[in-house]
N, C-alpha and C positions, 0 to 999 in steps of 0.2 A: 504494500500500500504506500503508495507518494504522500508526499506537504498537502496536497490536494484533494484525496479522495480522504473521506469520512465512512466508518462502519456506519451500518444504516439503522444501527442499532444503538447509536452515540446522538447527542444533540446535534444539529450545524448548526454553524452560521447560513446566515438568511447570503445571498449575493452582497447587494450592498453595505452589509457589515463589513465585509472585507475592503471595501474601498477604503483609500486616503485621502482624506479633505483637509482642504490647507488648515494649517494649524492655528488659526483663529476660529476655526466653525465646530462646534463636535462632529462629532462622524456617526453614523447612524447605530445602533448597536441594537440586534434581534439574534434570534434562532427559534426553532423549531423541534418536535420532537413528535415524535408517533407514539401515541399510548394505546394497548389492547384494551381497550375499558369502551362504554359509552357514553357518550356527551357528557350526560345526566352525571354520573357516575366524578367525570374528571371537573367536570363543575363546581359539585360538592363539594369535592376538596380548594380547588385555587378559587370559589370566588371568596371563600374564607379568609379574606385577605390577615386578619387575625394569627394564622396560621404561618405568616410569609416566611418568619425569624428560624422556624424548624429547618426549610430548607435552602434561605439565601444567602451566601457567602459575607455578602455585608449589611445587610437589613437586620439586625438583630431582635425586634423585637416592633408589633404594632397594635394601638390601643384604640378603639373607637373611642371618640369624644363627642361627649352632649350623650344624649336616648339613641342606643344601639338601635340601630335599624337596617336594612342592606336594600340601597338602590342608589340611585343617582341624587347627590345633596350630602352622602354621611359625609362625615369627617374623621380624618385619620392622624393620632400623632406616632409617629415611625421612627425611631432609636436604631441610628447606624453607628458602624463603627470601621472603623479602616488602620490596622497598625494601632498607633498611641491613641487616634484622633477619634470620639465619638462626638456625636452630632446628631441633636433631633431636627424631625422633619414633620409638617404639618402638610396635608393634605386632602381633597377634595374627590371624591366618586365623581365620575365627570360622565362615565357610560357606565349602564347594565342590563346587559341583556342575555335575561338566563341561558345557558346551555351556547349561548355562542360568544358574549364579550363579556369582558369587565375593565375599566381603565381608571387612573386616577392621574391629577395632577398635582405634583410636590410647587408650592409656595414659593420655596426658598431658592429652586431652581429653576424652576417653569416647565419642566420635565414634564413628559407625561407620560405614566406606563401601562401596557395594557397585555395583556391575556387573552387571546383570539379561538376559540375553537370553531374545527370543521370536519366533519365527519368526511372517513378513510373505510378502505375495504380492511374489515379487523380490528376498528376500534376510532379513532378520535388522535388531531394533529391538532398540537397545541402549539400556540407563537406567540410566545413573548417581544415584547419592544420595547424602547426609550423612545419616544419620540421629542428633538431637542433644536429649535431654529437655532438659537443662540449661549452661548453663555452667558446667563444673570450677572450684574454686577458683583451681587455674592459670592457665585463662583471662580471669576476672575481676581476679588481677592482673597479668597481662602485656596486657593490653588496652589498656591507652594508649598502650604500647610498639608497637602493629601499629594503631595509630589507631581502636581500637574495636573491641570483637566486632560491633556490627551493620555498621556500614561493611566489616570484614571478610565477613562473610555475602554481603554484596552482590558481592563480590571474588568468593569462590569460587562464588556463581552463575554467574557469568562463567566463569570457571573453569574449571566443570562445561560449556560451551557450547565453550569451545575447546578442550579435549581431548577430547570426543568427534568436534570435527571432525578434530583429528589424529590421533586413533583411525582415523576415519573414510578417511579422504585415505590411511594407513598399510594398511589390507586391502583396499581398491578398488586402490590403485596397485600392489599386489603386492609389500609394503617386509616382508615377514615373516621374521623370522631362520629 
């Protein structure tokens, strides 16, 4: 197997993640993953945003704020960590639509992430995103502090590749609260 080809059994990157955008803009950062489960099933689990800290390498930890409820409007405060540096993040449901989306938008950085599904022969493809026009003031200047918004990009590529395998590993093995 080359630099290039991916087990089809392993997350990818989406296309465009792999591009390089000059180093003023972020760079797009998704992937994908095939889960044997259906829709219903892989829903349950990711739209539990609640749940995100079990399986993302830097999201540690996220709390509904104000009257739990789950649609478009809740509010999220999200406790990251990266190396020395933790940092909470406040956020907004922005999309949900059972059984095929869930997105939210972080405050601090204008980011928005989402969780796509779409039924596959054998189960359910799941694709995570960042989607990010620009870097926030914020993050331009706390960027030295996390060793770079591009070096970070590169991080939550990754990221995005390991939590959807523990996504992943969490509805196949039957781990659903």
């Amino acid at each position: 197997m080359n630099q290039h080809q991916t087990r089809s059994d392993q997350p990818r990157p989406q296309p465009e993640a792999r591009a390089r955008p000059q180093a003023h803009n972020p760079r797009p950062v998704s992937a994908t993953v095939d889960i044997a489960a259906p829709a219903a099933e892989v829903w349950a689990v990711v739209s539990d945003l609640t749940r995100m800290g079990e399986w993302s390498p830097e999201c540690r930890r996220v709390l509904v704020v104000g009257r739990p409820r789950a649609g478009v409007g809740t509010r999220l405060l999200g406790i990251n960590r990266r190396g020395p540096a933790v940092w909470p993040t406040l956020s907004r449901v922005v999309r949900h639509e059972p059984e095929r989306a869930i997105a939210w938008r972080v405050r601090e950085s204008a980011a928005t992430w989402s969780y796509e599904l779409a039924p596959v022969e054998g189960g359910t493809r799941l694709t995570a995103r960042r989607e990010l026009a620009a870097y926030s003031p914020l993050t331009r200047v706390a960027a030295p502090l996390i060793g770079g918004a591009q070096g970070h990009d590169d991080e939550l590529a990754a990221g995005l590749r390991t939590t959807l395998a523990r996504i992943r590993e969490t509805v196949e093995g039957g781990l659903r609260r």
